[in-house]
C-alpha positions in Angstrom: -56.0 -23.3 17.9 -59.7 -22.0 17.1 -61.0 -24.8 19.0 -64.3 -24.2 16.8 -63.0 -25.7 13.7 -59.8 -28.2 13.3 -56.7 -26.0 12.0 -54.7 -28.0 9.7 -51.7 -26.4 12.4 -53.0 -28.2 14.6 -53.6 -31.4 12.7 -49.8 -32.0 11.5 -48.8 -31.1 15.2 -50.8 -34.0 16.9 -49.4 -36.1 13.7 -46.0 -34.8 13.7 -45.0 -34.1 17.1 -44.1 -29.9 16.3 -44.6 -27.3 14.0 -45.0 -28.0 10.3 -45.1 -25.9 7.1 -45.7 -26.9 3.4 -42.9 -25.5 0.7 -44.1 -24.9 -2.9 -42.4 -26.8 -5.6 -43.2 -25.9 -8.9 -42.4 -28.4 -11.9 -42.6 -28.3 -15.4 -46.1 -29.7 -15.7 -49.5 -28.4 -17.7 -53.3 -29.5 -18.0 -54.9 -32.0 -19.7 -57.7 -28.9 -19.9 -55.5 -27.0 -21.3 -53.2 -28.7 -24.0 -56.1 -30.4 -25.6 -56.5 -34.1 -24.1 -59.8 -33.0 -22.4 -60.1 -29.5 -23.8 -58.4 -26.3 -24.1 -57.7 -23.0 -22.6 -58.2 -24.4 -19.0 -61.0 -23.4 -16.2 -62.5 -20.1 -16.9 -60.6 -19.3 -13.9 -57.1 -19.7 -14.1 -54.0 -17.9 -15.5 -51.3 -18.4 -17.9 -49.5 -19.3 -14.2 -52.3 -21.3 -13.0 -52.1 -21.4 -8.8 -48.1 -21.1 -8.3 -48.1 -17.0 -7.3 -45.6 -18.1 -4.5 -43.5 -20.8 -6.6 -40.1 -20.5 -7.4 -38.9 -21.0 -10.9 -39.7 -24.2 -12.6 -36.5 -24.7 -14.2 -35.1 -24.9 -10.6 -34.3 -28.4 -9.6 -37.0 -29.5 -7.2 -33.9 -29.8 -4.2 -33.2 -26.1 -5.4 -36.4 -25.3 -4.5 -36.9 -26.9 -1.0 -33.3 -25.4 0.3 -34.3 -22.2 -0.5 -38.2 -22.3 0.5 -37.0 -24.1 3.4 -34.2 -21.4 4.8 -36.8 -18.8 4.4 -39.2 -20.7 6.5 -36.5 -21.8 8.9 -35.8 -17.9 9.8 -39.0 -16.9 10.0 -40.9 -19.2 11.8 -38.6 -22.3 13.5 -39.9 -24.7 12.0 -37.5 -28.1 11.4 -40.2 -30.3 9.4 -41.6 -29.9 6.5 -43.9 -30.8 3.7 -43.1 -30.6 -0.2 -46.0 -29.4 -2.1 -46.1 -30.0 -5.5 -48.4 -27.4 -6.3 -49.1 -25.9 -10.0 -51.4 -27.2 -12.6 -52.0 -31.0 -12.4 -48.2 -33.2 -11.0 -49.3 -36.1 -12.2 -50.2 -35.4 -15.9 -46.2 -36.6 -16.8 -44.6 -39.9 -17.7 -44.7 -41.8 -15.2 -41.0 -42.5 -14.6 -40.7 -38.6 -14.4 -43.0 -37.9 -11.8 -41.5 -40.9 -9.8 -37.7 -38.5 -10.5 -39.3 -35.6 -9.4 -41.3 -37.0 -5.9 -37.8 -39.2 -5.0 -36.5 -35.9 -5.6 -38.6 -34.1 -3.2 -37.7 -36.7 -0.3 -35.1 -34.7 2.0 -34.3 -35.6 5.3 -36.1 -32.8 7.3 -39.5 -33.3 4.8 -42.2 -35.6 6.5 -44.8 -35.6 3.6 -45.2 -34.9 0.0 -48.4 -33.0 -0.9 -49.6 -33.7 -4.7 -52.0 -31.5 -6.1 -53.6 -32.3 -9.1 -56.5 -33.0 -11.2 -59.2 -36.4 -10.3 -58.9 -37.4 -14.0 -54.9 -37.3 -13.8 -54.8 -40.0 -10.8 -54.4 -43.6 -12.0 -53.4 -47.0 -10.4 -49.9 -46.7 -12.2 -49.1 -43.3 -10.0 -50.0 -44.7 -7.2 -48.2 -47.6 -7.5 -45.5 -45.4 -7.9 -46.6 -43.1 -4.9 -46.9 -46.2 -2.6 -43.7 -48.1 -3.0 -41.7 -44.5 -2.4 -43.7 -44.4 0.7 -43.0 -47.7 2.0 -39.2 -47.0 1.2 -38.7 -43.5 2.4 -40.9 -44.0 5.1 -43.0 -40.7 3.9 -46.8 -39.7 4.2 -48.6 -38.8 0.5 -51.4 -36.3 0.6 -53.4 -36.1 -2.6 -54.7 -32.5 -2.9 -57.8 -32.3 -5.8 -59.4 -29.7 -7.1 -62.6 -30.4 -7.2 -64.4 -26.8 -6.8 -68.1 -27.8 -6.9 -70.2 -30.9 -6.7 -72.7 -29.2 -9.1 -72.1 -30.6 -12.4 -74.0 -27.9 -13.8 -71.5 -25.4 -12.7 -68.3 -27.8 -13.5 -69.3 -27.4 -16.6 -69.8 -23.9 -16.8 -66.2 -23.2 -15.3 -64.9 -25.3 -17.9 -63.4 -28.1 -15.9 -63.1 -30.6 -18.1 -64.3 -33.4 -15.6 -67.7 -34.4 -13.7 -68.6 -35.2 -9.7 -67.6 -38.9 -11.0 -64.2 -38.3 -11.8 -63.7 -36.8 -8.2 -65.4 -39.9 -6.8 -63.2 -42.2 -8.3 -59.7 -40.6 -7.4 -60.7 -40.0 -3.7 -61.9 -43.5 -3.6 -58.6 -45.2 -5.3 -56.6 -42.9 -3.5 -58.3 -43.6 -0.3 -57.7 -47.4 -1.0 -53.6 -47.0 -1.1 -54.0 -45.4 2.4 -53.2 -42.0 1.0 -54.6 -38.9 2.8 -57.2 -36.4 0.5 -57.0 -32.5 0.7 -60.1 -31.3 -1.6 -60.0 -28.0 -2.9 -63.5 -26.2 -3.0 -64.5 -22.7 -4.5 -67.5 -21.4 -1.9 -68.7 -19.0 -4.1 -69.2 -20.0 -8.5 -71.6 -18.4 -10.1 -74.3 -20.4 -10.1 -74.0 -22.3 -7.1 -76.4 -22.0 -3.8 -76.2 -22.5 -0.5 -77.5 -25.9 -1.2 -74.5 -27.0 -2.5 -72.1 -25.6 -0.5 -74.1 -28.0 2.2 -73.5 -31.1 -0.2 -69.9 -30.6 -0.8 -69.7 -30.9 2.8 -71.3 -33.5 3.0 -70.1 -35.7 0.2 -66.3 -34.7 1.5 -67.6 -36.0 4.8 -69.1 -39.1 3.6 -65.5 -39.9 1.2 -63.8 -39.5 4.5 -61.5 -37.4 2.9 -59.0 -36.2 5.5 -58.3 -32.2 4.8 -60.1 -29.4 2.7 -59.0 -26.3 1.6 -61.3 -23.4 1.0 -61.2 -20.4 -1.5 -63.3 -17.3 -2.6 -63.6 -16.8 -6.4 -61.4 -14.6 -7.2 -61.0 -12.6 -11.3 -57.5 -13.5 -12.8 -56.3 -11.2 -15.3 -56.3 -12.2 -19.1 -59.0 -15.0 -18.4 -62.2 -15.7 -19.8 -63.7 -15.0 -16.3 -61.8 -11.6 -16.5 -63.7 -10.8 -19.8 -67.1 -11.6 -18.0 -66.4 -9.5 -15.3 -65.1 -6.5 -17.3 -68.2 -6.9 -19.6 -70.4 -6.9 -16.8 -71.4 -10.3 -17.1 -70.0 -11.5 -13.9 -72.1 -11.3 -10.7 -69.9 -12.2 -7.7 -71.7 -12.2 -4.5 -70.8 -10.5 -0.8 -68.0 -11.1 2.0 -71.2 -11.4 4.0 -72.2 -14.1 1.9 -69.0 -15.8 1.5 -68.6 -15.7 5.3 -72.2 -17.5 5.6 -71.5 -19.7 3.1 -68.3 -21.1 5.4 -69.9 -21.3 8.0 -72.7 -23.6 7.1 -69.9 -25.8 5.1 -68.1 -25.8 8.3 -71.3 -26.9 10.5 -71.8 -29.5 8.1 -68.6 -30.8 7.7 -67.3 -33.7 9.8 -65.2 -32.9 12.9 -62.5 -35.0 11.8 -61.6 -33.3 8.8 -58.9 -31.0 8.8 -59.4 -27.3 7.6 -56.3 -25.9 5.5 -57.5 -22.8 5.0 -60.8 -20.8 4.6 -59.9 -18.7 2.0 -57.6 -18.2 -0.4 -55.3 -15.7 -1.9 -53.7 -13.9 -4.5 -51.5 -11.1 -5.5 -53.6 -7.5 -6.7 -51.3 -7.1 -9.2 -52.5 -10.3 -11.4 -56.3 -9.6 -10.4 -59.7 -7.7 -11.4 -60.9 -8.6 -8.0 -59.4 -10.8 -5.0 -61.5 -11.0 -1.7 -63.5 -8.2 -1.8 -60.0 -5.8 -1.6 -59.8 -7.3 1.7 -56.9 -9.1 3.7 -57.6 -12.6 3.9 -56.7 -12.5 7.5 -59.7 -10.0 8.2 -62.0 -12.7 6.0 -61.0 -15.2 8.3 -61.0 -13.7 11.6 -64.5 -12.9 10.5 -65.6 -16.3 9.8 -64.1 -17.6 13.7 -65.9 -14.5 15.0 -68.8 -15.1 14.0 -68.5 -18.9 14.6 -67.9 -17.5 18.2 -70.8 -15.5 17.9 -73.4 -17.7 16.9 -72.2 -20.7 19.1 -71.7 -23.1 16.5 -69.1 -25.3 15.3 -67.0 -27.5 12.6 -69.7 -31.1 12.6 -72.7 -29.1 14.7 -74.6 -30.6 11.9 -72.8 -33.3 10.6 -75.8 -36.0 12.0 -76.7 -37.2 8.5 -73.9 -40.3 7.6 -74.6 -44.2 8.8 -78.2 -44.4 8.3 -79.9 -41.5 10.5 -83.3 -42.2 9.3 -83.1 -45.6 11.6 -81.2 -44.1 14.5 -84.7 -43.8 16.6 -84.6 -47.7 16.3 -81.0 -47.9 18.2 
């Protein structure tokens, strides 16, 4: 464990007693941003595949897919528990009696947890309804991962997400009141954004209390609108060095208690115009703990400003 920040490794292991690792299942889902309901052609961002580089195919039964994902992780790193992650596009924009097949589905023996990921206007009362009686019955933990990318609505909107800070607010909050843990999913580095709010997503995660976050670096996706930007020049992506600054302050800012799932993302050259810098995203994030080390400073250094601080000198 980097003792500087909290490793989501080493969050499951207090939780679960040993070694855990997340599978990918991939199901036959799309976007409400894509098919019309909220607009179309998705986030200026994303592919024809959306995030699922690493799924198996979707016309695999989801038990298909976590025996095979599951041997593979078995041999290579020992591991006996495990969490499904439903992972591509937005899982709950389905009938609600499918989704509730495909998550009993995803509850084998050896799987502790189903991760969710989808989209803050795709989570409703009925889902988790549905989501909270499986838990009670299977005995199984529910993490809600959302993509949220930015808390400037200014830039939402110029990534074409289809949905405002509000819509984040109000799944993390009903999710938060069925007990479910929240992974949000933030993009350090838009176009458009500034340091400024890379603080304030910190600290807006911080004050939601959501329990995990998962950082990424813009990267270009071929065949996207943000691909034609780039290739027309219009595109102005800024520095590892930047990136790697802008971590660290959302790290410094960022409570203590929330656990990091990663600091940067990845993706396969072979679908990109540019992915971290041409880097390994290892080297990005030894960088990031080095200089962590470097500087002295840590994961909630800075995270003094929840539960009324302007009083504090009163108490």
């Amino acid at each position: 464990m980097n003792s500087r920040y909290l490793m989501i490794s080493e969050h499951w292991r207090r939780q679960y007693g040993e070694k855990v690792y997340k599978l990918p299942v991939g199901l036959p889902v799309t976007c409400p941003n894509r098919d019309g309901t909220c607009g179309v052609g998705g986030c200026i961002f994303c592919g024809e595949i959306g995030a699922g580089y690493e799924n198996l195919p979707e016309s695999m039964t989801v038990r298909e897919q976590i025996a095979i994902n599951r041997r593979h992780i078995q041999a290579k790193y020992k591991a006996e528990k495990f969490i499904a992650y439903l992972q591509n596009f937005s899982n709950t924009y389905l009938p609600p009696q499918q989704f509730a097949a495909y998550v009993e589905e995803a509850c084998q023996p050896d799987v502790v947890a189903i991760a969710i990921a989808t989209r803050p206007d795709c989570v409703n009362d009925k889902y988790l309804d549905i989501l909270a009686e499986l838990r009670e019955r299977r005995g199984i933990d529910i993490t809600i991962e959302l993509g949220l990318q930015t808390v400037n609505y200014r830039t939402l909107a110029w990534i074409n997400r289809g949905h405002g800070l509000a819509e984040f607010l109000d799944a993390t909050l009903q999710s938060r009141r069925f007990g479910f843990d929240v992974c949000a999913h933030i993009i350090l580095n838009l176009p458009g954004d500034e340091m400024i709010d890379v603080v304030e997503a910190a600290k807006t995660l911080s004050a939601l209390n959501v329990q995990q976050v998962k950082l990424h670096a813009l990267y270009v996706v071929k065949g996207t609108r943000l691909a034609e930007l780039y290739e027309r020049g219009e595109l102005t992506l800024g520095s590892c060095e930047d990136y790697v600054e802008r971590a660290m302050a959302f790290l410094e800012y960022l409570s203590p208690d929330i656990a990091v799932q990663r600091l940067i993302g990845r993706a396969p050259e072979a679908n990109t115009l540019f992915t971290n810098w041409s880097m390994g995203w290892w080297k990005i994030r030894e960088t990031i703990e080095t200089r962590l080390t470097e500087l002295d400073t840590w994961q909630g250094k800075r995270c003094d400003y929840l539960n009324g601080p302007a009083v504090k000198k009163f108490l």
